[in-house]
C-alpha positions in Angstrom: -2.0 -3.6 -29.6 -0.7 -0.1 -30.1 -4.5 0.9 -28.8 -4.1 -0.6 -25.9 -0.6 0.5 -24.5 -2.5 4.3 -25.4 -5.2 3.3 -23.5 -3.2 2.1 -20.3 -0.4 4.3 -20.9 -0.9 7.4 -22.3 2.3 8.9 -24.5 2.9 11.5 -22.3 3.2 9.8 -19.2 6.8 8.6 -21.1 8.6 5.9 -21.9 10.6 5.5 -18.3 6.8 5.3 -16.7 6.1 2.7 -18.6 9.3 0.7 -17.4 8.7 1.7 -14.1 5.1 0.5 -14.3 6.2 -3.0 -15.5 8.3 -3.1 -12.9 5.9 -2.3 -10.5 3.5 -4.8 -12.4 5.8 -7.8 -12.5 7.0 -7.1 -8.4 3.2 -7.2 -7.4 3.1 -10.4 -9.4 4.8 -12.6 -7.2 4.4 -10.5 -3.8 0.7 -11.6 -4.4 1.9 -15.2 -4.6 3.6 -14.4 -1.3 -0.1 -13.7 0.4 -1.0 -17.0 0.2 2.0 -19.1 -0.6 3.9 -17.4 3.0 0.8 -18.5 5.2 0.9 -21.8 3.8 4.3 -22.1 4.2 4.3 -20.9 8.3 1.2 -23.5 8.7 3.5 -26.0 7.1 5.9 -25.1 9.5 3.9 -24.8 13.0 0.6 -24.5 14.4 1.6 -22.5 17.2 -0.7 -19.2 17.1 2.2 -17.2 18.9 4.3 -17.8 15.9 1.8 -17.9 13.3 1.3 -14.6 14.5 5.2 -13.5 14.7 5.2 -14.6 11.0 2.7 -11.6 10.9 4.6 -9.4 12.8 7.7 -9.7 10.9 6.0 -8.7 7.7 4.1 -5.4 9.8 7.6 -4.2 11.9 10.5 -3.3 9.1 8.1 -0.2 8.7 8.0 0.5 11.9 11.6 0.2 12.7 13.3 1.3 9.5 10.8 3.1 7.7 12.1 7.2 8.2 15.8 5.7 7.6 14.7 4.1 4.4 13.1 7.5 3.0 16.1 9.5 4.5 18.6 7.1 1.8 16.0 7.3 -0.7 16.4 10.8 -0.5 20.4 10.7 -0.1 21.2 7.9 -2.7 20.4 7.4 -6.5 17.1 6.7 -6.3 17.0 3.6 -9.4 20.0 2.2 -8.3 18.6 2.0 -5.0 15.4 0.0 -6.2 17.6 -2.3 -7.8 20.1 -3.0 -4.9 17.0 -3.7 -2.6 14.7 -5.7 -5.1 18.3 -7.8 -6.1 18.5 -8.2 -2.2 14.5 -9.5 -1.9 15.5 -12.1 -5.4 18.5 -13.7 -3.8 17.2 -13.7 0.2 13.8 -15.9 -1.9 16.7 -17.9 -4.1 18.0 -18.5 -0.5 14.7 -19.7 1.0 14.1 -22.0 -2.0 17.0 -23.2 -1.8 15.9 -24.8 2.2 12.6 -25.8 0.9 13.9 -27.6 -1.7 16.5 -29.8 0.6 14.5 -30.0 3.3 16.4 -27.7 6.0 13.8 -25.7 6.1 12.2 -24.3 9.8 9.9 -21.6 11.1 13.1 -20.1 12.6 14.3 -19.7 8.6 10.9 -18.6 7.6 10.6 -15.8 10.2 14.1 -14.8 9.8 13.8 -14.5 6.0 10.5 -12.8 6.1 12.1 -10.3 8.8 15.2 -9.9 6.1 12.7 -10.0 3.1 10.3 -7.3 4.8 13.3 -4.9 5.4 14.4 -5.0 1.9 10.9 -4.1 0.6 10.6 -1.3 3.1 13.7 0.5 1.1 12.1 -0.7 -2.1 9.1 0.4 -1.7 9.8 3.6 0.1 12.2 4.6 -2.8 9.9 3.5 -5.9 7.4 6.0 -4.7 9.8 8.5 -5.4 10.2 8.1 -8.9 6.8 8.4 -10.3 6.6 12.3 -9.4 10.6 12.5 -10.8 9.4 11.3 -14.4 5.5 12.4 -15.0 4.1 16.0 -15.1 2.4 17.2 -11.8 -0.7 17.2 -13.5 -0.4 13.7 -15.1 0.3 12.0 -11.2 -3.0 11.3 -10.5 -3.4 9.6 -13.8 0.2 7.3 -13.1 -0.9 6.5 -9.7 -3.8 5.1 -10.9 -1.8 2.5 -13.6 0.3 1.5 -11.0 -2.4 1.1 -8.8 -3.8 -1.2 -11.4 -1.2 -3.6 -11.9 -1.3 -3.7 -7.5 -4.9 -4.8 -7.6 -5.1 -7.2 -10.6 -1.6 -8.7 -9.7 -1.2 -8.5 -5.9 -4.6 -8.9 -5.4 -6.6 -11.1 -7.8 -3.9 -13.3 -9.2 -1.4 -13.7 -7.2 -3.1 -15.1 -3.9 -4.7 -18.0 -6.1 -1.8 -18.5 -8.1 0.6 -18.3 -5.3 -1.9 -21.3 -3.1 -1.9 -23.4 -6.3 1.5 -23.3 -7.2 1.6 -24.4 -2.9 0.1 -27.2 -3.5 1.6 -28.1 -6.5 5.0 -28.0 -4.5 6.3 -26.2 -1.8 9.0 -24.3 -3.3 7.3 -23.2 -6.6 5.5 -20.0 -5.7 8.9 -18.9 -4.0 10.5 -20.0 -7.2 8.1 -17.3 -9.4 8.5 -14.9 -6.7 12.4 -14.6 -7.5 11.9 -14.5 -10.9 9.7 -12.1 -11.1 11.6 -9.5 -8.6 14.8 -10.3 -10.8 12.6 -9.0 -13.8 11.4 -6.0 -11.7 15.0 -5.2 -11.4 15.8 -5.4 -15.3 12.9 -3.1 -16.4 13.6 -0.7 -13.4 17.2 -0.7 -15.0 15.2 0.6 -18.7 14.6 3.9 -16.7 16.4 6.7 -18.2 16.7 9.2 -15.7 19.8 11.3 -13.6 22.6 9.4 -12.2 22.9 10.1 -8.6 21.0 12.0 -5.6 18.8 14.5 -6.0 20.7 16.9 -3.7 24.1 17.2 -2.0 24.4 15.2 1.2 28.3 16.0 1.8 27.6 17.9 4.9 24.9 16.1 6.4 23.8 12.8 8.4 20.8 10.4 7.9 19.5 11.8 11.3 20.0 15.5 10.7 18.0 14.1 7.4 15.2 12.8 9.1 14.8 15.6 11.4 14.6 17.8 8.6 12.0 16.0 6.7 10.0 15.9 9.8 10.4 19.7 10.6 9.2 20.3 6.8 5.9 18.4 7.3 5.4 19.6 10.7 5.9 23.7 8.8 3.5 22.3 5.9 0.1 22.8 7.1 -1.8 20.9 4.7 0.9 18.3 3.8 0.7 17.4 8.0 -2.9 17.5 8.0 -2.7 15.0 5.0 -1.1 13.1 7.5 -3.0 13.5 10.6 -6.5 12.7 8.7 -4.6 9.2 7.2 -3.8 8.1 10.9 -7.3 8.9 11.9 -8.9 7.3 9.1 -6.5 3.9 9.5 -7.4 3.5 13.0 -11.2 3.7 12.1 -10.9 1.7 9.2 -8.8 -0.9 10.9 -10.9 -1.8 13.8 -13.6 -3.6 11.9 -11.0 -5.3 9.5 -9.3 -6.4 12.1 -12.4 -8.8 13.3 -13.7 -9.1 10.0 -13.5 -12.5 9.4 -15.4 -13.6 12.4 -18.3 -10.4 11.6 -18.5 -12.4 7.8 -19.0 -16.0 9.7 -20.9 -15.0 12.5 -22.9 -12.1 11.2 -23.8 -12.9 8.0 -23.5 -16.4 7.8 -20.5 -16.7 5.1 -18.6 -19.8 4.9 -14.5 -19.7 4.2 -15.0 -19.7 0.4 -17.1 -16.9 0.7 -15.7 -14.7 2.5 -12.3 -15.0 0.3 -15.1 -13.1 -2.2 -15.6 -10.1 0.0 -11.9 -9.5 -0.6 -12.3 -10.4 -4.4 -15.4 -7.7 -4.5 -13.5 -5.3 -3.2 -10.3 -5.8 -5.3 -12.9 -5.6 -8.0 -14.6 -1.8 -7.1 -10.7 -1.2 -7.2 -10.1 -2.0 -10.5 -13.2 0.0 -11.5 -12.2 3.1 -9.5 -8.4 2.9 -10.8 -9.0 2.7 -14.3 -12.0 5.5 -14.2 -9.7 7.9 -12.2 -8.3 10.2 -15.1 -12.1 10.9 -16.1 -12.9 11.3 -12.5 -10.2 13.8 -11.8 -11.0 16.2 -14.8 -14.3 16.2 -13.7 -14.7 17.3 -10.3 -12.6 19.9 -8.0 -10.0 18.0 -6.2 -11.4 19.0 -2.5 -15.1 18.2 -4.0 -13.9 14.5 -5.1 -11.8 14.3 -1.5 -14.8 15.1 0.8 -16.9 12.7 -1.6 -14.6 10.4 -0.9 -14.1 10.2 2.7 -18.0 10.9 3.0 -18.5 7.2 1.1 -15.9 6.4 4.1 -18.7 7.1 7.0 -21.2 5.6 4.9 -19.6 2.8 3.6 -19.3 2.1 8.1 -22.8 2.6 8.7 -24.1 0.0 5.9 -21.7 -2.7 7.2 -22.8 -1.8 10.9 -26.3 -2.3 10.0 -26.5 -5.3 7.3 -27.3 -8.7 8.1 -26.9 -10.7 4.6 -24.2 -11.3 1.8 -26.9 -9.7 -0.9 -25.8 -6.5 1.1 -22.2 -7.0 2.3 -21.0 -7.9 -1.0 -21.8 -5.3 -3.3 -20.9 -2.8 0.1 -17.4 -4.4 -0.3 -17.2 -3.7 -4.1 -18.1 -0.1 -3.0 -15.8 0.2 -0.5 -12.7 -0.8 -3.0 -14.3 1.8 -6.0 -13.7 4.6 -3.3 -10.7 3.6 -1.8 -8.6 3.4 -4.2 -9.7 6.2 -6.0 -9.0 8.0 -2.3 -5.4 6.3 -2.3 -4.3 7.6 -5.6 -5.9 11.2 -5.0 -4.6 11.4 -1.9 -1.0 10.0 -2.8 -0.8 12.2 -6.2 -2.0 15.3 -3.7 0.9 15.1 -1.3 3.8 14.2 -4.4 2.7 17.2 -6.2 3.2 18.9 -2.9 6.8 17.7 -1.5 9.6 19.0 -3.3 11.9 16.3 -5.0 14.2 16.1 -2.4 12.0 15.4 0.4 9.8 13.1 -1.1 11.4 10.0 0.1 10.8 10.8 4.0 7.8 12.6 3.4 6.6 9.1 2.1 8.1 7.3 4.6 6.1 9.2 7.5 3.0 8.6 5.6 3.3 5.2 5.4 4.3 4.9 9.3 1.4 6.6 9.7 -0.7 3.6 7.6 1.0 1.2 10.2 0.5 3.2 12.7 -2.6 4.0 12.4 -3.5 0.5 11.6 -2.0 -1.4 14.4 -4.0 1.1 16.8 -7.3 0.5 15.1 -6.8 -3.5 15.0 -5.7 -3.1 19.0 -9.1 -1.2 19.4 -11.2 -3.7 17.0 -10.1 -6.7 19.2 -11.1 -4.8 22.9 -14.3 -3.2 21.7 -15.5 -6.7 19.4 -14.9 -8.8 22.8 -16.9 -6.2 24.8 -19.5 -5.1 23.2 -20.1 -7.6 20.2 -19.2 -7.9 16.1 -20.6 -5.1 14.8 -19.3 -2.4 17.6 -16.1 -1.4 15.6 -18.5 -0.9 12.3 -19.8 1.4 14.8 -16.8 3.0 16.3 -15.4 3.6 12.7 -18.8 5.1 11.8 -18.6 7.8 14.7 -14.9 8.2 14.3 -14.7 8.9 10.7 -17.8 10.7 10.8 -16.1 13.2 13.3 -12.8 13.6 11.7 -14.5 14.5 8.5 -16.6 17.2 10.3 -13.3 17.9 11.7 -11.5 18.2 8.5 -14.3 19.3 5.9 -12.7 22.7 5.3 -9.3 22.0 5.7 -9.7 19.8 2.9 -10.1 22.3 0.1 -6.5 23.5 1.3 -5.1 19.9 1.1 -6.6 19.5 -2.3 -4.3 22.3 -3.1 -1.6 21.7 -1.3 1.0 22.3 -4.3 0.0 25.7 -4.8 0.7 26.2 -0.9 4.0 25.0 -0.9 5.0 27.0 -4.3 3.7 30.0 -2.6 5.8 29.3 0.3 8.8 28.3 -1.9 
C-alpha cells in the first residue's frame, strides 16, 4: 500500500499535496455526479429547450461575470480558508436543494437559481485552489502535481461520476445530490489538513479589488510570454470548440453512432487522459519543454484533420483516445508553465484571466461551430479548426520556446 501512495504521490511533493489532492479527488467525485444527475434533474423539471439551455448557461456565466473578482480575493484573502468558506457554501446550497427534492417543492425556477448560486461558489473555489498547488510543491515538481490532480479530474469527474451520478438518478431523485454534499463537506475537511501560512500572501491595506484586478491585468499585458500563453489558449478554444459544439450530431450523422455510442467517444477520450496524466513526469524529463509544447499543439491540427476526414467509429474512436493523451498532457504543461511563471501573489488573477479566456474562447468557437455546421455541413468546423490551429501554431512556433521558459523570463525581469 505504501508502494502505491509513492507511486501516485511522490514524498517530495509533501504531505499538504497530498491533502490537497484528496480534496481535489473527493470534490471531482460528486461534481461528476452533477454531469449527469443536474441534466436529469432540469429534464425532470421542463422540456422547454430555452430553459434546458438557461440550465446551461447558468453553469457557463459565474466565470464570466465573477471570474477576475474571484482571483483578485484569492489573491487578497487566506487562500485555504477561502476554499473552505466557498466549498462549505457549494455543501449547504446542495443540503438546500435536497432538501426541495426530497418534499417535493422542487421547480426549474429552484434548479436554475441554485445552479446560478452553486456555479458562483465553485468559481471562487476553483479559482483559489489553483493557487495552492504552486504555494506547497517545488517549481520543478508542478508539472508532476498537475498531473495527480489532473488524475483524480479524469477518473472521478469524468469516468465515475457521470454513471454513478445517472444511477443513483434513477434510483431516486435526491441521492446523487445527497453524495454530492457529502463529498464537498469532505473536500473541505482534508483541505483543512493543509499546513500552510495563515493569511494573505501580501498586504492589501492600501488597496481595492479593482485597483487589484487592474494590476494583474497590467502584469500579464507587461509579461510577454505569460500573455502570449494567453492569447494562443483563446485561439486554440475557439478552434477546438467549433466542432465540439456540433459533435453530437457529426457522431449520429457522420459516422453512424447511436446514443450509447457516442457516450464512448467521451469515455475514449477520458481514457488517452488517464494515459497522458499518469505518463507525464516521464514525459517531462524527457523532452525540452518548448519541443513537447509544439508536439503538442502539432497533434492539435492533426488530431482536426483526421476527424474532418473519417467516416467510421474504427477511426473516430481511437482519434478520440488520442485527442484526450494530448490534451491533457497540453493542460498540465501548459498550466505548470504559466504557475512557475506568476509570482505568488498574482497567481490567483493570472488564473482567473486564463480561465475567462477558456470560456471565452469557448463560447466563440461553439457560436462559430453552429453558423458554419448549418451552412456548409458537419464536418466544416473539423475543417475550420484544422486551418485555424494550423495557422496559430505557424503563428506561434517560435514564441513557444520563450513560453516554455517563461519562469526564467520573469526572474530575469524580477
Amino acid at each position: 500500500m505504501s508502494t502505491l501512495v509513492e507511486t501516485v504521490f511522490p514524498t517530495r511533493l509533501g504531505t499538504s499535496f497530498r491533502w490537497l489532492a484528496l480534496g481535489s479527488w473527493v470534490s471531482n467525485i460528486g461534481d461528476g455526479l452533477m454531469l449527469a444527475a443536474g441534466p436529469l434533474l432540469v429534464a425532470s423539471q421542463t422540456r422547454d429547450p430555452l430553459l434546458v439551455a438557461a440550465a446551461a448557461i447558468a453553469q457557463q456565466l459565474p466565470w464570466l461575470l465573477f471570474g477576475l473578482v474571484a482571483g483578485a480575493m484569492a489573491d487578497r484573502l487566506d487562500r485555504r480558508l477561502l476554499v473552505m468558506v466557498m466549498d462549505g457554501l457549494r455543501a449547504v446550497l446542495i443540503t438546500g436543494l435536497c432538501v426541495v427534492i426530497v418534499t417535493g417543492h422542487v421547480n426549474i425556477w429552484i434548479v436554475l437559481a441554485a445552479s446560478f448560486l452553486h456555479a458562483t461558489a465553485e468559481v471562487f473555489a476553483d479559482a483559489t485552489a489553483s493557487t495552492l498547488t504552486p504555494m506547497l510543491v517545488p517549481k520543478e515538481d508542478l508539472g508532476l502535481a498537475n498531473a495527480r490532480i489532473m488524475a483524480g479530474f479524469l477518473t472521478a469527474n469524468q469516468l465515475v461520476g457521470p454513471a454513478l451520478g445517472a444511477f443513483l438518478f434513477a434510483a431516486g431523485m435526491a441521492l446523487p445530490f445527497v453524495v454530492q454534499a457529502v463529498c464537498v463537506a469532505a473536500a473541505v475537511v482534508l483541505i483543512s489538513r493543509i499546513a500552510m501560512p495563515k493569511g494573505a500572501v501580501r498586504d492589501v491595506a492600501d488597496t481595492h479589488v479593482r485597483q487589484d484586478i487592474a494590476e494583474g491585468l497590467r502584469w500579464i499585458v507587461g509579461n510577454r510570454p505569460v500573455r502570449t500563453l494567453a492569447l494562443v489558449i483563446v485561439a486554440f478554444n475557439v478552434t477546438w470548440a467549433a466542432p465540439w459544439s456540433v459533435l453530437v450530431l457529426w457522431a449520429l450523422e457522420r459516422i453512424g453512432l447511436d446514443e450509447a455510442g457516442f457516450g464512448l467517444l467521451t469515455t475514449a477520450a477520458a481514457l488517452g487522459g488517464l494515459l497522458g496524466t499518469f505518463a507525464y513526469g516521464r514525459i517531462e524529463k524527457r523532452f525540452r519543454l518548448a519541443t513537447l509544447m509544439r508536439t503538442v499543439l502539432a497533434c492539435e491540427v492533426a488530431f482536426h484533420l483526421l476527424m474532418a476526414l473519417t467516416t467510421t467509429a474504427y477511426v473516430a474512436y481511437p482519434a478520440m483516445f488520442f485527442f484526450g493523451a494530448y490534451a491533457f498532457v497540453w493542460g498540465t504543461l501548459s498550466q505548470a508553465v504559466r504557475q512557475r511563471a506568476v509570482p505568488t501573489e498574482f497567481q490567483g488573477r493570472v488564473g482567473s484571466v486564463y480561465m475567462i479566456c477558456v470560456m471565452g474562447g469557448m463560447l466563440v468557437g461553439s457560436f462559430l461551430g453552429g453558423l458554419i455546421a448549418d451552412r456548409w455541413g458537419l464536418t466544416a468546423p473539423w475543417w475550420f479548426a484544422f486551418a485555424g490551429s494550423g495557422l496559430t501554431l505557424a503563428l506561434v512556433w517560435r514564441e513557444l520556446a520563450h513560453i516554455a521558459h517563461a519562469d526564467e523570463v520573469a526572474t530575469a525581469a524580477a
